[in-house]
VEXDREN-2710 file (C-alpha; in Angstrom, 1 decimal):
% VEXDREN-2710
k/r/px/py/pz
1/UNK/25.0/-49.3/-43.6
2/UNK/21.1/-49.9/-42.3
3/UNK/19.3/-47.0/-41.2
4/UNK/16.4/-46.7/-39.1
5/UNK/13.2/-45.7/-41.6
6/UNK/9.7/-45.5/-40.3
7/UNK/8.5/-48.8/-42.8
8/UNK/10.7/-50.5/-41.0
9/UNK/9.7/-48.9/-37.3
10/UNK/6.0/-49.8/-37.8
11/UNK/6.6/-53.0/-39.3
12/UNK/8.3/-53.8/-36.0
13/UNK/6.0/-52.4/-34.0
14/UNK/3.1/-53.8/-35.9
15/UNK/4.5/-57.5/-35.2
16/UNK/5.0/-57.0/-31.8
17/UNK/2.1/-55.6/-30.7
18/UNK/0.0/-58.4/-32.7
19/UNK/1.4/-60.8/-29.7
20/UNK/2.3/-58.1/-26.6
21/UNK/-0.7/-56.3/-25.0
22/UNK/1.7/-52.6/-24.8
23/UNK/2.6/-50.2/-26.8
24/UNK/5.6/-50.4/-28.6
25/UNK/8.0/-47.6/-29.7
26/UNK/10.5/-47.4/-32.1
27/UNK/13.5/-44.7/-32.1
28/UNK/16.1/-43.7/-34.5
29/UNK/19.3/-43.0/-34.3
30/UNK/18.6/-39.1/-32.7
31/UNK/15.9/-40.4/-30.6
32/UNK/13.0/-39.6/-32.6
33/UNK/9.8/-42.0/-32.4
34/UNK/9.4/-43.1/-35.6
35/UNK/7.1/-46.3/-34.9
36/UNK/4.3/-46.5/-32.5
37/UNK/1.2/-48.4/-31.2
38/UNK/0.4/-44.8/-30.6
39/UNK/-0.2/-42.6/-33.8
40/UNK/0.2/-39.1/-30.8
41/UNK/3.7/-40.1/-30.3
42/UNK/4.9/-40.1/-34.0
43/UNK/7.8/-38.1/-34.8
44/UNK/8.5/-36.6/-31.3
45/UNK/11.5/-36.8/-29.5
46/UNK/11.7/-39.7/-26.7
47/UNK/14.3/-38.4/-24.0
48/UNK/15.0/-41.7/-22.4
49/UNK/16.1/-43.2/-25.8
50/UNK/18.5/-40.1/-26.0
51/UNK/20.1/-41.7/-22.9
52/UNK/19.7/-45.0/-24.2
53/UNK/21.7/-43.9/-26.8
54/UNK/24.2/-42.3/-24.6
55/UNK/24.9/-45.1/-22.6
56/UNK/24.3/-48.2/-25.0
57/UNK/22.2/-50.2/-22.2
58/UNK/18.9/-50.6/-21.5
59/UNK/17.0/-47.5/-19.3
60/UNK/14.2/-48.4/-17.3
61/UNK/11.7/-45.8/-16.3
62/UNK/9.2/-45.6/-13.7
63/UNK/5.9/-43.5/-13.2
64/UNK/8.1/-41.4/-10.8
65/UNK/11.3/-40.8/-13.4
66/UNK/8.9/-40.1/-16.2
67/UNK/7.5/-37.0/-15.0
68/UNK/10.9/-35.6/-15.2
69/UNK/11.1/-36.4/-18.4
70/UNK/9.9/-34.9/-21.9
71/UNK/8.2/-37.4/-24.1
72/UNK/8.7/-40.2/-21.8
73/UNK/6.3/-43.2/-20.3
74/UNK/6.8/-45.8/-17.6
75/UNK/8.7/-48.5/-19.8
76/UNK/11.9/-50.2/-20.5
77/UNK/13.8/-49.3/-23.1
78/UNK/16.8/-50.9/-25.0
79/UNK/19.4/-50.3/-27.4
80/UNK/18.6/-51.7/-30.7
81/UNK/22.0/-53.0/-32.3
82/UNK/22.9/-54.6/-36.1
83/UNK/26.0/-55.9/-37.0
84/UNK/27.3/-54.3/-33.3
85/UNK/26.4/-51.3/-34.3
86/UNK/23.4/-49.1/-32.5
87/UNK/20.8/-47.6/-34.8
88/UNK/18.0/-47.0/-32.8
89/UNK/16.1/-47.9/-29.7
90/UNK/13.4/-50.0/-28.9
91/UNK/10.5/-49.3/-26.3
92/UNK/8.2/-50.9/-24.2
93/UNK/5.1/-49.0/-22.4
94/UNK/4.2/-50.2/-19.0
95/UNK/5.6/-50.6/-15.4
96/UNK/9.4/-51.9/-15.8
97/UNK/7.6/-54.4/-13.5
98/UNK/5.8/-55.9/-15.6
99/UNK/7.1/-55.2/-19.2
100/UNK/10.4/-56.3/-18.1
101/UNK/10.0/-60.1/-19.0
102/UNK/8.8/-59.1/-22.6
103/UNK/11.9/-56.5/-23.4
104/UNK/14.4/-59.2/-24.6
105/UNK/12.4/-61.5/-26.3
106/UNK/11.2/-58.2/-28.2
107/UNK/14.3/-56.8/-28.7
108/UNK/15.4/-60.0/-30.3
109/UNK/12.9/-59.8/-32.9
110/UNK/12.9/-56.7/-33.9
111/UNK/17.0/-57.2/-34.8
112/UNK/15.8/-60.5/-36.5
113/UNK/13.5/-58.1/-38.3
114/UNK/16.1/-55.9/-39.1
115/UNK/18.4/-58.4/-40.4
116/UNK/15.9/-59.9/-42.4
117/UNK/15.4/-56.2/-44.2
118/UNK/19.3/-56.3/-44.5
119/UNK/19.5/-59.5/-46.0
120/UNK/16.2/-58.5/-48.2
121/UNK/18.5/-55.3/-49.5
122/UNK/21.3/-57.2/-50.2
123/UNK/19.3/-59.9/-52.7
124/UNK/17.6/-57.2/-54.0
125/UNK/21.0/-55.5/-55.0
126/UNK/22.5/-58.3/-56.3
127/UNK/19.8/-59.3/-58.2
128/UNK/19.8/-56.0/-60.4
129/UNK/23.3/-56.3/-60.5
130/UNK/22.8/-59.3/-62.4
131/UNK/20.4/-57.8/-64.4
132/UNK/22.8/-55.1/-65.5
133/UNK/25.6/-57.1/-66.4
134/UNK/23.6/-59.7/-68.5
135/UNK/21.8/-56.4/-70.3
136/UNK/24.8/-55.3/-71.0
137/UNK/26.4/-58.4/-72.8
138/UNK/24.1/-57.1/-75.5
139/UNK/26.7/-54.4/-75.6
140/UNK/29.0/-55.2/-78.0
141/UNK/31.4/-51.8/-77.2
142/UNK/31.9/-53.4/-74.0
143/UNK/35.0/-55.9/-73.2
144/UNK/34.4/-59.5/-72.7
145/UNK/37.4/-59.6/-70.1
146/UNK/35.2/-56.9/-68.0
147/UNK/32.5/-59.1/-68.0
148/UNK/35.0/-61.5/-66.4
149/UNK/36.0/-59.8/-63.5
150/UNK/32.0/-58.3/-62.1
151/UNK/31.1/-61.9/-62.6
152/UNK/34.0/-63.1/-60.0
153/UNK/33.1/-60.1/-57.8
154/UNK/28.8/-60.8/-57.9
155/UNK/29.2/-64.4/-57.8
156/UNK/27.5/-65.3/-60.7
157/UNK/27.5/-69.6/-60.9
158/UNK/28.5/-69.0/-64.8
159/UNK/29.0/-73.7/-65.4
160/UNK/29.4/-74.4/-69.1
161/UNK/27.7/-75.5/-71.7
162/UNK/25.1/-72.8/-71.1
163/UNK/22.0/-71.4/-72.8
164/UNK/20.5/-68.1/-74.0
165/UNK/16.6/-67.7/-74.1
166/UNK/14.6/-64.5/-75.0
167/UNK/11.0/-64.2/-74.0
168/UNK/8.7/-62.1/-75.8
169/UNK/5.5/-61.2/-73.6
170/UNK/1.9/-60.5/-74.4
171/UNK/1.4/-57.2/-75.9
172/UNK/-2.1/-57.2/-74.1
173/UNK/-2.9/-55.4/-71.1
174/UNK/0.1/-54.3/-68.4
175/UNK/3.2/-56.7/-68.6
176/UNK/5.0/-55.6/-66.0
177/UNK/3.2/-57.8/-63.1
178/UNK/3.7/-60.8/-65.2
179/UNK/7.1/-59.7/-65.9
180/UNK/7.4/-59.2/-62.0
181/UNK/6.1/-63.2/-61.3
182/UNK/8.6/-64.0/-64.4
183/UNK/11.7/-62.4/-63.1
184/UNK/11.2/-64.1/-59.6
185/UNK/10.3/-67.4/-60.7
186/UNK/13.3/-67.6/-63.7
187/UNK/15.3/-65.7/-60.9
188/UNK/15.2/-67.4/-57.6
189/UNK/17.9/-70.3/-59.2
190/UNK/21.3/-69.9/-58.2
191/UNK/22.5/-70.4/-61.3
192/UNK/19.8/-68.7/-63.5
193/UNK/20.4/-65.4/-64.8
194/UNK/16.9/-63.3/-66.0
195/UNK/16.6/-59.6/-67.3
196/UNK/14.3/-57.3/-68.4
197/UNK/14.4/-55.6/-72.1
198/UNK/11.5/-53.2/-72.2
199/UNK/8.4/-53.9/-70.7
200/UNK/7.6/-56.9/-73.2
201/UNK/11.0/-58.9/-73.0
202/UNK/13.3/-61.1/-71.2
203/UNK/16.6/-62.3/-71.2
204/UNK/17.3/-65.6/-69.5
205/UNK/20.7/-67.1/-69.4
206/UNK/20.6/-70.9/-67.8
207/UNK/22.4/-73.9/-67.7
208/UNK/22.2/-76.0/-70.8
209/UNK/20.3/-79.5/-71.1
210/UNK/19.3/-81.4/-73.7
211/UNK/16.5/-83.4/-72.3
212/UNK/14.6/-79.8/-71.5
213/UNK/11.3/-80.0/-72.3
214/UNK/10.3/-76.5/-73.4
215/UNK/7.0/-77.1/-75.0
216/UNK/5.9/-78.7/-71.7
217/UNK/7.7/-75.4/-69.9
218/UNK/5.7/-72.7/-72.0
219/UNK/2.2/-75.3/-71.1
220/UNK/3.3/-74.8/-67.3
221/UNK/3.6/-70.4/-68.3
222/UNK/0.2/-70.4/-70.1
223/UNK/-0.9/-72.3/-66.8
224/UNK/0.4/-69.8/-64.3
225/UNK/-1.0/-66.9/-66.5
226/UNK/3.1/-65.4/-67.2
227/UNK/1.5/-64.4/-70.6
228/UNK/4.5/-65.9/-72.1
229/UNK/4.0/-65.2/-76.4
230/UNK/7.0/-67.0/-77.3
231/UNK/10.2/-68.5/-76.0
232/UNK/13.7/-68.3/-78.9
233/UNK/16.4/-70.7/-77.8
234/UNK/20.0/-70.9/-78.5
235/UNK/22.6/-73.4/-79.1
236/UNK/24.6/-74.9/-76.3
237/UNK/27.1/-71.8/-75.4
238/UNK/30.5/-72.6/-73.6
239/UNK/31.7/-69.0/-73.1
240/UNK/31.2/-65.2/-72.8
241/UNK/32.1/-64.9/-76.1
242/UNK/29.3/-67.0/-77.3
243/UNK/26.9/-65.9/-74.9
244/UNK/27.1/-62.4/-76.0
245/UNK/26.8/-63.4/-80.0
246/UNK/23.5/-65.8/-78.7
247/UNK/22.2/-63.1/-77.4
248/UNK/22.1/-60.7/-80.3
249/UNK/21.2/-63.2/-82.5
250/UNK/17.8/-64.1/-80.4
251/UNK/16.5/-61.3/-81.4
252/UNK/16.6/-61.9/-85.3
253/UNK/15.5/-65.4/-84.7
254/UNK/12.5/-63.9/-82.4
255/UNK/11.6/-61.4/-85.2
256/UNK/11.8/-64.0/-88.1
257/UNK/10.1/-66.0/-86.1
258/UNK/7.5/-63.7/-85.4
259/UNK/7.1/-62.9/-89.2
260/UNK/7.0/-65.7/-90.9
261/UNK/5.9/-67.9/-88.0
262/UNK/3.3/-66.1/-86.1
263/UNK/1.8/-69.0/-84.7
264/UNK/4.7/-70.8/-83.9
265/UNK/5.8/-70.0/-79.9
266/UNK/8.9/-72.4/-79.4
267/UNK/12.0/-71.0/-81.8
268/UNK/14.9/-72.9/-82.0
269/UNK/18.6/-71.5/-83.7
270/UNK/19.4/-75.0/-84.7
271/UNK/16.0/-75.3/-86.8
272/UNK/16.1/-72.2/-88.4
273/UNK/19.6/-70.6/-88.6
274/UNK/20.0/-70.2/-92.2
275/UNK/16.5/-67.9/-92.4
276/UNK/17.7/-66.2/-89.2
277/UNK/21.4/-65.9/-90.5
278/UNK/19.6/-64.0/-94.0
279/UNK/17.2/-62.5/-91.6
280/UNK/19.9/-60.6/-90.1
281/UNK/20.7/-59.3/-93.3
282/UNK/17.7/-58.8/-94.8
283/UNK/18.5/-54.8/-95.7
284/UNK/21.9/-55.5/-97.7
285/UNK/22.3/-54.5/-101.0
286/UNK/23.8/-58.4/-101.5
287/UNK/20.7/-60.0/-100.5
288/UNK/18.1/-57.8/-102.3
289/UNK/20.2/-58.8/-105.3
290/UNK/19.5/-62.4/-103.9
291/UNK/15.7/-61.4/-104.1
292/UNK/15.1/-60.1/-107.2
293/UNK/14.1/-63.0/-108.9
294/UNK/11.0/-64.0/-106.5
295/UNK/10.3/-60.5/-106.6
296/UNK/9.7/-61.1/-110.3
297/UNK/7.3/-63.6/-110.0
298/UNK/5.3/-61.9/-106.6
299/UNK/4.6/-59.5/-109.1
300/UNK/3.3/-61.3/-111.6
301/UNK/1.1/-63.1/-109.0
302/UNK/-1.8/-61.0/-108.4
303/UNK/-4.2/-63.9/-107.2
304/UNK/-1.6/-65.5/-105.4
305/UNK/-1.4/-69.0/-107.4
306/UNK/2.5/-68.4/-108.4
307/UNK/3.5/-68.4/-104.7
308/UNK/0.8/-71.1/-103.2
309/UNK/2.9/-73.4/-105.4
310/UNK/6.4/-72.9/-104.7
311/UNK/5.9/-73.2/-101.2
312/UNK/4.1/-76.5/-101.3
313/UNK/6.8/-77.2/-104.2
314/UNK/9.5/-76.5/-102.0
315/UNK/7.4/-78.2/-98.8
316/UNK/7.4/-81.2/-100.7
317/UNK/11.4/-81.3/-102.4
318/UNK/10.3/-81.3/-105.8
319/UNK/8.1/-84.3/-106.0
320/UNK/5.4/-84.1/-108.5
321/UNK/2.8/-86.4/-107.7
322/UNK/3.0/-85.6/-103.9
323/UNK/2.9/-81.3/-104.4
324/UNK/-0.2/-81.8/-107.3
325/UNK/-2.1/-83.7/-104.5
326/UNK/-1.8/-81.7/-101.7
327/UNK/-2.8/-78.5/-104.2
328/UNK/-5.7/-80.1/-105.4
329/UNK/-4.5/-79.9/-109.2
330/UNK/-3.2/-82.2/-112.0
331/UNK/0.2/-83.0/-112.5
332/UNK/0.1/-81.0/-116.0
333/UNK/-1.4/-78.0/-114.6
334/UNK/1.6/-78.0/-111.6
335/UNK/4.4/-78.3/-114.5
336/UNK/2.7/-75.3/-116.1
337/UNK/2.8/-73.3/-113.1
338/UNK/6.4/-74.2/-112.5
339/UNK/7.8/-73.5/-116.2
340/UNK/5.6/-70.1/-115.4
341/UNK/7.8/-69.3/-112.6
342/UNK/10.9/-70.6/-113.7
343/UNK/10.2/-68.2/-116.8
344/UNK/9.6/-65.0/-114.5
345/UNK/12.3/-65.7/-111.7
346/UNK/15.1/-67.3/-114.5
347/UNK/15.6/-69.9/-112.0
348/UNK/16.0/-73.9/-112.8
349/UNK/13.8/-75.4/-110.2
350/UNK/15.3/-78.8/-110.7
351/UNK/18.4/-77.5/-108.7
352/UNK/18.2/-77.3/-105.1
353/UNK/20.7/-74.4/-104.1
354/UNK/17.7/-72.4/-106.5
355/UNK/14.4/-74.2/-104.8
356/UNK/16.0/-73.2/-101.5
357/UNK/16.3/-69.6/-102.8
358/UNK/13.1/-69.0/-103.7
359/UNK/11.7/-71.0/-100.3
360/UNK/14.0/-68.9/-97.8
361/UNK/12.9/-65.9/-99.9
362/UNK/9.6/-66.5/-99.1
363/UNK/10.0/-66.3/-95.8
364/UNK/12.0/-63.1/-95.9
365/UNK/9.7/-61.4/-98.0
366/UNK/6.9/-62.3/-95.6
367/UNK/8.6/-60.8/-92.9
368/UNK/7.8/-57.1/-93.9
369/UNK/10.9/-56.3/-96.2
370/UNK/10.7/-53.4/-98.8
371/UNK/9.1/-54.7/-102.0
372/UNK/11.1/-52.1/-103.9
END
């Protein structure tokens, strides 16, 4: 239910004395002036709105009534009404004569002004409540079925297949304006779902399409200064249940991502689930176990030799002549280095389960785990 506030009563009288050459007032409900052309009138009370309100219809007053009144100038005054319902008054200043043609036309604005603020509420509401309930699919305590029912009731467009995203935000200077331009952008779609996690996050639920482009998408960010660091995508979701397991695994894919990637600003679930998947577990007694042997050759590997050549080993699937060129070396000096780390790690790097070991190890070890 609206109420009268003085924003709103100088707002109105703001716009309508940029057009009308009078001074406009503004009442509440109790016949206070709460918005005025006039800053001596603020906040005292206006007797004829009192019997505007009285009477719902308009009250004109002459020269001759007003002296009888307290607070009161020649003018016409009218009820102002939303949704049939009166919550305030609107004046004009000036001989009913001549103010007379201007009272409806103003009155008519100011309720358009009034249901625009209504309307302006209402988005606003609905919009956080959207917010909450997609922050709170991150809520595993929470039943899916719940989630069911406050989508039906806020009219969330949920169509399926649909996709997760999580944007990570610069870390430099204040994010929350560009988080501001970012939430009504990604938000002003009907069926796009955006909310904030922190000040440096965002969650944004959309449909799903496979001819996105989202390298050209994060080129149009950088170009509208959204300060955008990176952008982790999920698969092609077709219900609650997935979106709420996409949406806790974005974060594990952003943070691998951001570890053993730290250039890389487009993450994608299907390119690096496995990593992500270990990621995840990255502080389990079964995967330090899993560890151990490139843990023996890291410390062995004080110049950093050992580990230069199993990545580009592993970059290049266990082809000789290909990983000796691209490390500058000769072939006998890369089976050295290889029987060398196949010694420390007891490993057989002919086998590809154990190559793919030590390469996803490498990527986990990069991304800040315990060395001990």
């Amino acid at each position: 239910m609206l109420e009268l506030d003085s924003t709103l009563a100088q707002h109105i009288v703001d716009r309508a004395m940029a057009i009308l050459p009078h001074n406009i007032n503004v009442m509440d409900a109790q016949g206070m002036i709460i918005g005025s052309g006039d800053p001596s009138r603020l906040h005292t009370r206006h007797e004829g709105a009192q019997l505007v309100l009285a009477n719902r219809r308009v009250v004109e007053i002459d020269a001759q009534a007003a002296a009888c009144l307290r607070g009161v100038k020649p003018g016409v005054n009218l009820p102002l009404l939303h949704a049939e319902r009166l919550i305030g008054v609107l004046g004009i200043t000036g001989d009913p004569e001549t103010v007379r043609p201007y009272a409806e036309l103003v009155r008519m604005a100011a309720e358009m002004l009034v249901e625009h603020r209504v309307l302006q509420a209402e988005r606003h509401w609905q919009r956080h409540q959207q917010e909450a309930w997609l922050r709170q699919l991150l809520d595993p305590q929470l039943r899916l079925s719940s989630f069911e029912n406050d989508a039906e009731r806020l009219g969330l467009q949920l169509t399926w297949p649909r996709q997760m995203c999580l944007l990570q935000l610069d870390a430099e200077g204040d994010p929350l304006p560009r988080q501001a331009r970012l939430l009504a952008s990604l938000g002003g779609k009907s069926e796009h779902l955006v909310a904030p996690l922190g000040r440096h996050e965002l969650l944004w639920c959309r449909p799903y399409s496979a001819t996105r482009d989202d390298a050209a998408w994060l080129q149009q960010a950088d170009e509208r200064e959204w300060g955008v660091r990176s952008l982790a995508l999920s698969d092609p979701l077709h219900d609650l249940a997935e979106l709420r397991q996409a949406s806790l695994v974005l974060r594990d894919l952003q943070a691998y991502g951001q570890a053993r990637f730290p250039e890389r600003r487009l993450l994608r679930l299907d390119e690096l689930r496995l990593p992500t998947l270990l990621y995840a577990q990255r502080h389990s007694w079964l995967l330090q176990g899993w560890l151990a042997p490139l843990r023996r050759v890291l410390a062995q590997d004080s110049q950093g030799t050992l580990r230069t050549t199993l990545e580009a080993w592993c970059a290049y699937d266990g082809q000789v002549q290909a990983c000796a060129q691209a490390l500058g070396i000769h072939r006998n000096t890369l089976r050295y280095r290889l029987e060398r780390i196949a010694e420390l790690s007891g490993l057989d790097l002919n086998r590809l389960d154990q190559r793919l070991q030590l390469s996803l190890g490498l990527g986990l070890l990069e991304s800040d785990m315990p060395l001990g």
